[in-house]
Residue frames as a rotation matrix with the C-alpha (Angstrom) as fourth column:
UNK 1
-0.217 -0.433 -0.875 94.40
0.370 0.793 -0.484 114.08
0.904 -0.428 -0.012 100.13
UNK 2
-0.980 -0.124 0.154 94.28
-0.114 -0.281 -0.953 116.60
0.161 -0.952 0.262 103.24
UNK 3
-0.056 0.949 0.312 90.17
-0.945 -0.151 0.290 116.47
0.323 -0.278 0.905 102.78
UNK 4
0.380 0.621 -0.685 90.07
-0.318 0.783 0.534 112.58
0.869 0.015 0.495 102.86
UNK 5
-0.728 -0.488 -0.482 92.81
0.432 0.220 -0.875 112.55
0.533 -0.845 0.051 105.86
UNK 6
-0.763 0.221 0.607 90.47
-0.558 -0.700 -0.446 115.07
0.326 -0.679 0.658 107.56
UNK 7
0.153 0.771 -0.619 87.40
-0.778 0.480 0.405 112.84
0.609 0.419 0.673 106.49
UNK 8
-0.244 -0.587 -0.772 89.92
0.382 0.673 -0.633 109.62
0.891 -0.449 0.060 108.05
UNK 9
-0.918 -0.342 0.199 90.35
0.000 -0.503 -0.864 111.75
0.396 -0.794 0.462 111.32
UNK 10
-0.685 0.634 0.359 86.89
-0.675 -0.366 -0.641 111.83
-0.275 -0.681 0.678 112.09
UNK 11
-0.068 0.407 -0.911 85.51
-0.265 0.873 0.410 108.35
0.962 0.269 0.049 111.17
UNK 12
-0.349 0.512 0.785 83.08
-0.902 0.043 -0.429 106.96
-0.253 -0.858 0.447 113.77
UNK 13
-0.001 0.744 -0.668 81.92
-0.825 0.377 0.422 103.88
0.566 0.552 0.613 111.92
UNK 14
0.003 -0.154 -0.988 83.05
0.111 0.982 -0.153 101.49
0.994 -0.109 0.020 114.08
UNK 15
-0.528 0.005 0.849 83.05
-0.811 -0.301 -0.502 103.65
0.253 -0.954 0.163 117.76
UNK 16
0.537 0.622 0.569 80.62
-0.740 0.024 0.672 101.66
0.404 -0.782 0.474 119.25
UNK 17
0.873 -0.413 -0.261 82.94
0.453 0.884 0.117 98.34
0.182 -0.220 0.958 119.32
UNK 18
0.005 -0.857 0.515 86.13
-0.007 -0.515 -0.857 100.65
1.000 0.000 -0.009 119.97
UNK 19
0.403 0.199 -0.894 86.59
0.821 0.353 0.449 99.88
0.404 -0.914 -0.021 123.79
UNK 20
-0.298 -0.890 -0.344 89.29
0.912 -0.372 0.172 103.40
-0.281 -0.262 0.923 123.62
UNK 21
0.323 0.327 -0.888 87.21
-0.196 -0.895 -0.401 105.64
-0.926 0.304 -0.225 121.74
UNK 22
0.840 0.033 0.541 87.78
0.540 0.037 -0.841 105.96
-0.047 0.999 0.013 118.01
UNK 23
0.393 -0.772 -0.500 91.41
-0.703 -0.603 0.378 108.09
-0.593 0.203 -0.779 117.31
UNK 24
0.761 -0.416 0.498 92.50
0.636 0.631 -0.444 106.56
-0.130 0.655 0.745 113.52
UNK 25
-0.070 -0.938 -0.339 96.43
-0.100 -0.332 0.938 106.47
-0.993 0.100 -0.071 113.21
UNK 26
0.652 -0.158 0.741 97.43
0.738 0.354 -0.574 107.15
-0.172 0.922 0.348 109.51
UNK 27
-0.046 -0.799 -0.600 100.67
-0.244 -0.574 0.782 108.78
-0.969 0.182 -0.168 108.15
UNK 28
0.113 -0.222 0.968 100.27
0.752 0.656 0.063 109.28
-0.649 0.721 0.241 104.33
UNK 29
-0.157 -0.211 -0.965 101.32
-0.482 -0.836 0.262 111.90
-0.862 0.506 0.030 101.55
UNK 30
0.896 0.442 -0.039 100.45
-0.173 0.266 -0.948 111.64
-0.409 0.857 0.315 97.60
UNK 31
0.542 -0.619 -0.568 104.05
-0.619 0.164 -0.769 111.29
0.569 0.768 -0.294 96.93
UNK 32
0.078 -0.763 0.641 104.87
-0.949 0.140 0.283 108.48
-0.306 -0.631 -0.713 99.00
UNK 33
0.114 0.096 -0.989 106.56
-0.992 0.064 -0.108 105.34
0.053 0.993 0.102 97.94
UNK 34
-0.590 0.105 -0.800 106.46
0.284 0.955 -0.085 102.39
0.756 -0.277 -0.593 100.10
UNK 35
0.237 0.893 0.383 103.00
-0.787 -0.055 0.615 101.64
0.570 -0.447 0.689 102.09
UNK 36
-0.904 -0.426 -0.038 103.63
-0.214 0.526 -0.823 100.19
0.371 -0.736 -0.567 104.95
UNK 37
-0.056 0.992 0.111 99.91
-0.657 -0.121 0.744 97.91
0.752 -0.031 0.659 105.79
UNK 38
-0.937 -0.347 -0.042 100.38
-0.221 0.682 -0.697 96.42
0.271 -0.643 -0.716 109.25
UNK 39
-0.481 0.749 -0.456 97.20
0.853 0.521 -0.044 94.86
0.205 -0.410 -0.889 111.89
UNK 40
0.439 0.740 0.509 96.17
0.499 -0.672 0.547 97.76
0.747 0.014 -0.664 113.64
UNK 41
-0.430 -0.583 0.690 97.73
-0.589 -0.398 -0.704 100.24
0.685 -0.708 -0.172 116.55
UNK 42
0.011 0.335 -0.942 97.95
0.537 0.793 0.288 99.27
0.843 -0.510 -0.171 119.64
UNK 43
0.642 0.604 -0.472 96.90
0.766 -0.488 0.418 100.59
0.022 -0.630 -0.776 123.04
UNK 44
-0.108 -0.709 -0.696 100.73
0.639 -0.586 0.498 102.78
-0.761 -0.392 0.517 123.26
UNK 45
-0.902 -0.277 0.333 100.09
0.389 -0.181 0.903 103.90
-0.190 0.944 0.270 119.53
UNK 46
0.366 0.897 0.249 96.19
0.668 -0.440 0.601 104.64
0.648 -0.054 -0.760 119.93
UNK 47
0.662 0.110 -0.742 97.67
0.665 -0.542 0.513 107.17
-0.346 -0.833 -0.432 123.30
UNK 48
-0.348 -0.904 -0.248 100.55
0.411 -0.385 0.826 108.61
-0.843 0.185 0.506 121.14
UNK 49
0.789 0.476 -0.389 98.69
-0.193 -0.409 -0.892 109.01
-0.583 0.779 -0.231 117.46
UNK 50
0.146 -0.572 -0.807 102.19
-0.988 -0.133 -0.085 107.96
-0.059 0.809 -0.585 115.94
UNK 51
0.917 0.376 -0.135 102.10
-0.392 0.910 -0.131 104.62
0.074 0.173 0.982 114.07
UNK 52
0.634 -0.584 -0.507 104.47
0.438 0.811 -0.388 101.67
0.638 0.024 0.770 114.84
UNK 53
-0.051 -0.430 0.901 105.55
-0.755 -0.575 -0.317 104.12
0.654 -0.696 -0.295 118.21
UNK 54
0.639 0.360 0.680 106.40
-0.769 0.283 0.573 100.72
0.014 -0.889 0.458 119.91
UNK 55
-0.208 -0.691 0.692 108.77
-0.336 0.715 0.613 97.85
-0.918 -0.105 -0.381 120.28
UNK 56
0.285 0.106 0.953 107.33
0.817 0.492 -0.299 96.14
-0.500 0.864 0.054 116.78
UNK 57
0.989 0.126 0.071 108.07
0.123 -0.478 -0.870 99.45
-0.076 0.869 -0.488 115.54
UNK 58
0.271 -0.852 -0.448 111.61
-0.943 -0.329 0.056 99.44
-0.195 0.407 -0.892 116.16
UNK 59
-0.275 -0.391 0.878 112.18
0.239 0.857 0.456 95.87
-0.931 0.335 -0.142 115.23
UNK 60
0.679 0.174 0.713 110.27
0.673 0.240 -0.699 97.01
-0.293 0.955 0.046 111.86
UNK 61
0.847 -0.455 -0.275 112.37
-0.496 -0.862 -0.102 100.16
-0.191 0.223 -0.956 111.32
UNK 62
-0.232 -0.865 0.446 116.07
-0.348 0.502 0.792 97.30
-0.909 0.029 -0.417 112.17
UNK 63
0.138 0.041 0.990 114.41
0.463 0.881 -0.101 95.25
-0.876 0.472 0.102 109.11
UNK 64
0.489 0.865 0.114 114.21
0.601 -0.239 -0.763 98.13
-0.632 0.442 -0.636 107.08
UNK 65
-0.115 -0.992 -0.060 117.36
0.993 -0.114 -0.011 99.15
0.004 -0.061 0.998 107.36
UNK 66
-0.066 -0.003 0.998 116.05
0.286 -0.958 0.016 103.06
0.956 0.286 0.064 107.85
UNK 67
-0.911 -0.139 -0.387 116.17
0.408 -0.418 -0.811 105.38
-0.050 -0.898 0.438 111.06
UNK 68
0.164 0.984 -0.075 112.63
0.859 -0.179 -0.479 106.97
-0.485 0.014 -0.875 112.18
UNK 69
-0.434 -0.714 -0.550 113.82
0.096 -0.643 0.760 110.14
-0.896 0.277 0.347 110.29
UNK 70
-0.873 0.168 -0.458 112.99
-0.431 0.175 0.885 108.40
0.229 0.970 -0.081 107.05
UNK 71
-0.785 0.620 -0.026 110.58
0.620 0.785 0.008 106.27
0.026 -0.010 -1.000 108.36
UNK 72
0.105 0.856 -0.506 108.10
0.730 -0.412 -0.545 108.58
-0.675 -0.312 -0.669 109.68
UNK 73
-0.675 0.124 -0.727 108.53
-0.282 -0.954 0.099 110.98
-0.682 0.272 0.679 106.65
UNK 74
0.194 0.910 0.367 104.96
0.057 0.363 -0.930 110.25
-0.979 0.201 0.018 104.57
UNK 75
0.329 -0.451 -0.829 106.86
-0.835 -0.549 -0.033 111.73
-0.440 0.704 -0.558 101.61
UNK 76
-0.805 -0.577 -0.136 108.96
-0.585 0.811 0.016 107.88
0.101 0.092 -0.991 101.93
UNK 77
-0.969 0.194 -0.155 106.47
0.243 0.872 -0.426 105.98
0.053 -0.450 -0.891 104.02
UNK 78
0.105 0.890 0.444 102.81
-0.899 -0.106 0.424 105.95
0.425 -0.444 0.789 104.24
UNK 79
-0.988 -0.157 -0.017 101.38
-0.085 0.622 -0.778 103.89
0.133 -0.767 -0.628 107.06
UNK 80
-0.309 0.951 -0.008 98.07
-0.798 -0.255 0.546 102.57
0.517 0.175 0.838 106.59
UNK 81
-0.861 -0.202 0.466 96.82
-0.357 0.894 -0.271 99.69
-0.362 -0.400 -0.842 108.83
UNK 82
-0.890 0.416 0.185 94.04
0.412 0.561 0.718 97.62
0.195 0.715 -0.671 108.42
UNK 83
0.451 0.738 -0.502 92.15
0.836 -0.152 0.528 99.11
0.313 -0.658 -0.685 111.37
UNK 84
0.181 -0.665 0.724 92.68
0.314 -0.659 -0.684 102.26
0.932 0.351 0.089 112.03
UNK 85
0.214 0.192 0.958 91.77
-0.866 -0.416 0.277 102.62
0.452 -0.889 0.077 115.83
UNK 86
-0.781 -0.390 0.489 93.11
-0.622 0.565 -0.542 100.44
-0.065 -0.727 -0.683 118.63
UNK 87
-0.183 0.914 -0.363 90.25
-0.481 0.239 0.843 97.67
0.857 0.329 0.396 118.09
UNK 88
0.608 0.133 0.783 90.54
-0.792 0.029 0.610 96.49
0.059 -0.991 0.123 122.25
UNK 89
-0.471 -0.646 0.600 92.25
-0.859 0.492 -0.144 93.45
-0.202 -0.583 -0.787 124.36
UNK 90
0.208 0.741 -0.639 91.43
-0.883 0.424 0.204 89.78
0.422 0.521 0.742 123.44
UNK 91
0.952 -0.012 0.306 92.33
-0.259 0.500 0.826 86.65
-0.164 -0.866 0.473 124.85
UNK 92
0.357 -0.934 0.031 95.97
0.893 0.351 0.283 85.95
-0.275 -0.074 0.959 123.39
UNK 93
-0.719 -0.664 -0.205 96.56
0.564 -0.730 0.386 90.04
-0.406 0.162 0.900 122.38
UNK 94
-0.709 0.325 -0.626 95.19
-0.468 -0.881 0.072 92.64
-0.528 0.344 0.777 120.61
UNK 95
0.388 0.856 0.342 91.48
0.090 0.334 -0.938 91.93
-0.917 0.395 0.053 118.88
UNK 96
-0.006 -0.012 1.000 91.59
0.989 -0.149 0.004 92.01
0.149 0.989 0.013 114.70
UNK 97
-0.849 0.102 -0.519 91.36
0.076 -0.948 -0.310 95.08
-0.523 -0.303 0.797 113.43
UNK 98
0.112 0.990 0.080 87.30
0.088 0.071 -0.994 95.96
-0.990 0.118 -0.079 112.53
UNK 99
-0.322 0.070 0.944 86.47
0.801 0.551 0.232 94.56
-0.504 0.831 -0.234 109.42
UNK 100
0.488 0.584 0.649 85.02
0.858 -0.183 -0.480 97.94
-0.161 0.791 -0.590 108.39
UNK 101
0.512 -0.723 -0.464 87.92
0.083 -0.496 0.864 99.95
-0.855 -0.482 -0.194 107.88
UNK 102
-0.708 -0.544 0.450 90.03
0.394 0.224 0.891 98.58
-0.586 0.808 0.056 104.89
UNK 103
-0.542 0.461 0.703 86.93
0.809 0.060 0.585 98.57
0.227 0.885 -0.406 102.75
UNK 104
0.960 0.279 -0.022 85.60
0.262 -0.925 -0.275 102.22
-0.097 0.258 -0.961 103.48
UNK 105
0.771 -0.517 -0.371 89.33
-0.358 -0.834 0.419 103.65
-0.527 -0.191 -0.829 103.43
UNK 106
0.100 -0.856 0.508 92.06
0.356 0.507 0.785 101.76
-0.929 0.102 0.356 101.89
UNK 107
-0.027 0.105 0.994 91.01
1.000 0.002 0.026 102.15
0.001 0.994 -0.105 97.88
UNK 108
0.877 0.323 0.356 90.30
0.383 -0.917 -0.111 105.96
0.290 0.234 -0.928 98.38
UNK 109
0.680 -0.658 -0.324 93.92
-0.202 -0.593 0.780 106.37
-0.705 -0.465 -0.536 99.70
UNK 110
-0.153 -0.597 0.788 95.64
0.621 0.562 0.546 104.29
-0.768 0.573 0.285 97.31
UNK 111
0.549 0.432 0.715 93.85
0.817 -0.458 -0.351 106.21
0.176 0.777 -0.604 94.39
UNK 112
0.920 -0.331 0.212 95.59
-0.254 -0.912 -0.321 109.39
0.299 0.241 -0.923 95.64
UNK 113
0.623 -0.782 0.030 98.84
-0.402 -0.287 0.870 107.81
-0.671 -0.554 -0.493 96.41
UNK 114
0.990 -0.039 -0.133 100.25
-0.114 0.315 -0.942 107.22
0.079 0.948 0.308 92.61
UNK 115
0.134 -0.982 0.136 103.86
-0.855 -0.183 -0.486 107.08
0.502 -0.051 -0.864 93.42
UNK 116
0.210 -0.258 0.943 103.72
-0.721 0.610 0.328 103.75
-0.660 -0.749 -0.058 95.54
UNK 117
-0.140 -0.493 -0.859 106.61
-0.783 0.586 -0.208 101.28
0.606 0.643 -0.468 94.32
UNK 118
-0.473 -0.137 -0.871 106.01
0.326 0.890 -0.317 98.43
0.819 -0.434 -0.376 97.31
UNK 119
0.357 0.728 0.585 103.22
-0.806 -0.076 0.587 97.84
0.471 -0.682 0.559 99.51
UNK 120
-0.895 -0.381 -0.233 104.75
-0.174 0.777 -0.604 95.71
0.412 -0.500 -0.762 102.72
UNK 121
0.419 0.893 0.164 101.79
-0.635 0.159 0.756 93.56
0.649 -0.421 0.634 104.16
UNK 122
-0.691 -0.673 0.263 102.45
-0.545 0.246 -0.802 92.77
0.475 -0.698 -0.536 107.55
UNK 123
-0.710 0.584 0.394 100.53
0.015 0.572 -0.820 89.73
-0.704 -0.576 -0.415 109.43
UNK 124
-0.720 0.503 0.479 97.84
0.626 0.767 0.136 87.60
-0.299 0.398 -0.867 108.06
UNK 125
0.479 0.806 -0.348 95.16
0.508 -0.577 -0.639 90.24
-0.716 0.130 -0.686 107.86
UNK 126
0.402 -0.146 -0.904 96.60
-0.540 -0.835 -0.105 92.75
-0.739 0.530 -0.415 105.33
UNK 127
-0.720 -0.677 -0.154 98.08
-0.391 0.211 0.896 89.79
-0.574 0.705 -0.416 103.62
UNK 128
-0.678 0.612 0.407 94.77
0.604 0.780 -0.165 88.25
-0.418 0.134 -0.898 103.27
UNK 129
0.359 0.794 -0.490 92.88
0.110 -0.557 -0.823 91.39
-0.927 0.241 -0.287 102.16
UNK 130
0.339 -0.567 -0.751 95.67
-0.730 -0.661 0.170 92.23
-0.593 0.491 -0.638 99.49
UNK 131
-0.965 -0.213 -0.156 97.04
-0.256 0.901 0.350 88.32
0.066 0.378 -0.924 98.10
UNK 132
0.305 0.430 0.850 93.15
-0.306 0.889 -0.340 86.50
-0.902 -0.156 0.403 98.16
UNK 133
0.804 0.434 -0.407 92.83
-0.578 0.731 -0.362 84.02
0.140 0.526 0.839 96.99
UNK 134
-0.363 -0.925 0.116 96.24
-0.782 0.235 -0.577 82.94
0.506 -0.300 -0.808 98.85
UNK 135
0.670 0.683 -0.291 95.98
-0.436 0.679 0.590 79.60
0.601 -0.268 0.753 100.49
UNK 136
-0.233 -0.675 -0.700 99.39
0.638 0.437 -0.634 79.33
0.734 -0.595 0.329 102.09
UNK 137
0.540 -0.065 -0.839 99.93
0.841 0.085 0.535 79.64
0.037 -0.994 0.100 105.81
UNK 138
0.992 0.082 0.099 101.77
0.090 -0.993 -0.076 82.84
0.092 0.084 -0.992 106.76
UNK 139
0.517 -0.855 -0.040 104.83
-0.330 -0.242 0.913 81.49
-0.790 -0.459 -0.407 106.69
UNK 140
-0.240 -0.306 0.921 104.93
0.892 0.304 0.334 79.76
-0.382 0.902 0.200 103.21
UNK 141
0.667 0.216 0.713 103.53
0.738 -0.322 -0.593 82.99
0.101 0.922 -0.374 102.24
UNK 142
0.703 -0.678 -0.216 106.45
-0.483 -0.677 0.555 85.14
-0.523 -0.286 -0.803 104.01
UNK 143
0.018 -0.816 0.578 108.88
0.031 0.578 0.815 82.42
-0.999 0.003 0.035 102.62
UNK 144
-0.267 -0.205 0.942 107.78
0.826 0.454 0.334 82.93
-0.496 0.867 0.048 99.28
UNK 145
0.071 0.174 -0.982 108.08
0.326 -0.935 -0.141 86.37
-0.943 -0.310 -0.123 99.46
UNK 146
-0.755 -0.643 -0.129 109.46
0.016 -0.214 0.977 86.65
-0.655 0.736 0.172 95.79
UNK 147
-0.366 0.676 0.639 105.98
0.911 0.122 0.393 85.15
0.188 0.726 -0.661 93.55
UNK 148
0.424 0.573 -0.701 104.54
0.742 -0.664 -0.094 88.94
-0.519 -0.480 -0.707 95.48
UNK 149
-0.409 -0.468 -0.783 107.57
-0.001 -0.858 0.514 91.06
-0.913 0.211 0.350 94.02
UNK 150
-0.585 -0.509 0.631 107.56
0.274 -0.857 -0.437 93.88
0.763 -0.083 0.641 92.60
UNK 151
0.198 0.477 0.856 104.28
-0.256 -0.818 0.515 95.30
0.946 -0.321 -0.040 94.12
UNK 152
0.727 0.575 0.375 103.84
-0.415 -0.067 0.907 93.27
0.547 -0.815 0.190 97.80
UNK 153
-0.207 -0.913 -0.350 106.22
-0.173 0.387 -0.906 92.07
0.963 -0.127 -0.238 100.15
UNK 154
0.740 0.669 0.068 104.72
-0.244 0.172 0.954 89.83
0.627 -0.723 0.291 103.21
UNK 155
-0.591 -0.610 0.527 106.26
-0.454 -0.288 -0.843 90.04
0.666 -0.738 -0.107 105.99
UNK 156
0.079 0.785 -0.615 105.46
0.681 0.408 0.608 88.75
0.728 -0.467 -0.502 109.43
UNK 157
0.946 -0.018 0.324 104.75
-0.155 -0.902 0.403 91.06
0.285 -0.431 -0.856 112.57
UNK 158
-0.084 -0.991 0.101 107.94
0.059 -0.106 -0.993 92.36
0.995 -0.078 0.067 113.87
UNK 159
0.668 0.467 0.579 106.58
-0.548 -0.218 0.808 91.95
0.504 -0.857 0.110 117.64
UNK 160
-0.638 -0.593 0.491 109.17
-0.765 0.561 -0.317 90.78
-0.088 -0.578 -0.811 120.20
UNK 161
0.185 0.982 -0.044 106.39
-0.941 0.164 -0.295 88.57
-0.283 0.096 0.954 120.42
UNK 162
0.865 0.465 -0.190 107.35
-0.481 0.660 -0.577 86.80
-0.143 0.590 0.794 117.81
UNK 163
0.046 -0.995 0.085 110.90
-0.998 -0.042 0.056 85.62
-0.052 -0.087 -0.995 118.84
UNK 164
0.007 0.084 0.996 109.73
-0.371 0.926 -0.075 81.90
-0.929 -0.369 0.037 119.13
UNK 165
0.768 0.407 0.495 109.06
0.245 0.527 -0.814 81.95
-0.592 0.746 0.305 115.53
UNK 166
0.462 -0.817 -0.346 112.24
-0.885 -0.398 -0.240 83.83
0.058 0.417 -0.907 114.19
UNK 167
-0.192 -0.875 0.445 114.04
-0.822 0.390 0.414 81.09
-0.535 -0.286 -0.795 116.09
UNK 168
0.070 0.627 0.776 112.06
0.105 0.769 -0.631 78.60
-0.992 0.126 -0.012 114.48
UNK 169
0.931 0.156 0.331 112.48
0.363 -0.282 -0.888 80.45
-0.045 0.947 -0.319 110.69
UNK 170
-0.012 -0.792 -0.610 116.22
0.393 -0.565 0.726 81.46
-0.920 -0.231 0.318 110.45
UNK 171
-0.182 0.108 0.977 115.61
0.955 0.256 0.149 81.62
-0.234 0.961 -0.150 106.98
UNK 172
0.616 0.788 -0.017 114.01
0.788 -0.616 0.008 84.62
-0.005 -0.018 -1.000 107.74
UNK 173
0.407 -0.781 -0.473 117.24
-0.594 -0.620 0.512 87.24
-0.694 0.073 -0.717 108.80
UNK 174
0.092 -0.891 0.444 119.12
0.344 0.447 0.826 85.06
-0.934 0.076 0.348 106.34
UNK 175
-0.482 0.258 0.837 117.14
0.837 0.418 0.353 85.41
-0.259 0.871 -0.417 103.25
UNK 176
0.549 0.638 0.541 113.81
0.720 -0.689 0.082 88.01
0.425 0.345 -0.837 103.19
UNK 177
0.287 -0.130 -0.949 115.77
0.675 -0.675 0.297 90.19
-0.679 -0.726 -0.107 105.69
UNK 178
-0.337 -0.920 0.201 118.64
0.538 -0.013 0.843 91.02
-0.773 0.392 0.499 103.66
UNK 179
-0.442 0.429 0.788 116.08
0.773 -0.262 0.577 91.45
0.454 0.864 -0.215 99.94
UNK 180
0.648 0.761 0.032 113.90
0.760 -0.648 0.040 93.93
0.051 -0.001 -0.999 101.72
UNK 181
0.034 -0.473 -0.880 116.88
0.224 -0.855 0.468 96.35
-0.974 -0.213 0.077 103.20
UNK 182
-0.716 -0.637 0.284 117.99
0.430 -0.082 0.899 96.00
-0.550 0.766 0.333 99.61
UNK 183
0.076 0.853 0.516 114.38
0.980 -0.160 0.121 96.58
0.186 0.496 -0.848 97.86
UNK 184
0.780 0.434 -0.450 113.52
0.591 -0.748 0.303 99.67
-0.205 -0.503 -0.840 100.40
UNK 185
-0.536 -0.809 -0.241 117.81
0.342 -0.469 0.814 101.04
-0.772 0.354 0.528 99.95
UNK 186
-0.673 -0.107 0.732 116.66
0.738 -0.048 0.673 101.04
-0.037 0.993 0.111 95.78
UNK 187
0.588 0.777 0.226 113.17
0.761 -0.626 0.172 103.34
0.275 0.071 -0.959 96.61
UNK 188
0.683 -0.197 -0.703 114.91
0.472 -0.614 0.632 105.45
-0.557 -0.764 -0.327 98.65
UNK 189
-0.318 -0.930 0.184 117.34
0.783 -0.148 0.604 106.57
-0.534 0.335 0.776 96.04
UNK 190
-0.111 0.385 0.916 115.14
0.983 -0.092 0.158 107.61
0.145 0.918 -0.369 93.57
């Protein structure tokens, strides 16, 4: 694992379209047991090097029902996005994250991370690499969060951002909130 993190750490494949420089965030250990696969860092999280170091990360941390303690221990949590490097500024937020990322790096972590009971896939990208052949919208597929269990559990981002659509989805704190704390509580025991 520490060669392919090192291997991670110094991945250039995409630099030229990186507007920040290449600097991939990942946080991951062979014995960890929920994979946390959000979009990609952003510009506070590409200058820090720690993932979800931003508002969306403490709204994801409230959903999770865990303190950064737990969160940020790789042992509990790995943190893989799709993209690992800030991918620049677009016209309504952050760009995608570069398409060549997942597929040079994702499968070669998984492979060494045999202990993972639930992989949360946050926002449309990570749900779409992980669920194809999905055809619902990201909110039938957050709403039907259950046909995913055991392994995946979609989720939308947790960006303040997205306060227009919470209000729009109570369903959401009523229902998925509630099953994940519980899910993520049950790993955490073990």
């Amino acid at each position: 694992m520490e060669d392919l993190l090192r291997e991670i750490r110094q991945c250039e494949i995409c630099a030229s379209s990186l507007p920040l420089g290449p600097r991939p965030v990942v946080s991951v250990s062979s014995n960890s047991r929920i994979l946390v696969i959000g979009q990609a860092p952003g510009t506070r999280v590409h200058e820090s090097g720690v993932p979800w170091d931003d508002p969306s990360g403490r709204n994801l941390r409230k959903w999770l029902g865990v303190g950064d303690d737990d969160f940020y221990n790789p042992e509990l949590f790995a943190i893989m996005p799709m993209g690992f490097c800030y991918p620049g500024k677009g016209k309504s937020g952050d760009l995608p994250p570069r398409p060549e990322c997942a597929p040079a790096w994702h499968q070669q972590l998984l492979d060494q991370m045999p202990n993972i009971q639930l992989m949360l896939l946050i926002g449309q990208y990570a749900q779409a690499h992980y669920l194809p052949g999905k055809k619902n919208t990201l909110t039938e597929t957050v709403r039907s969060f259950k046909l995913y269990l055991p392994d995946y559990f979609p989720l939308v981002h947790p960006s303040p951002r997205n306060g227009i659509w919470m209000r729009k989805n109570p369903w959401f704190e009523e229902e998925v909130l509630p099953e994940l704390k519980s899910k993520v509580k049950e790993i955490l025991k073990k």
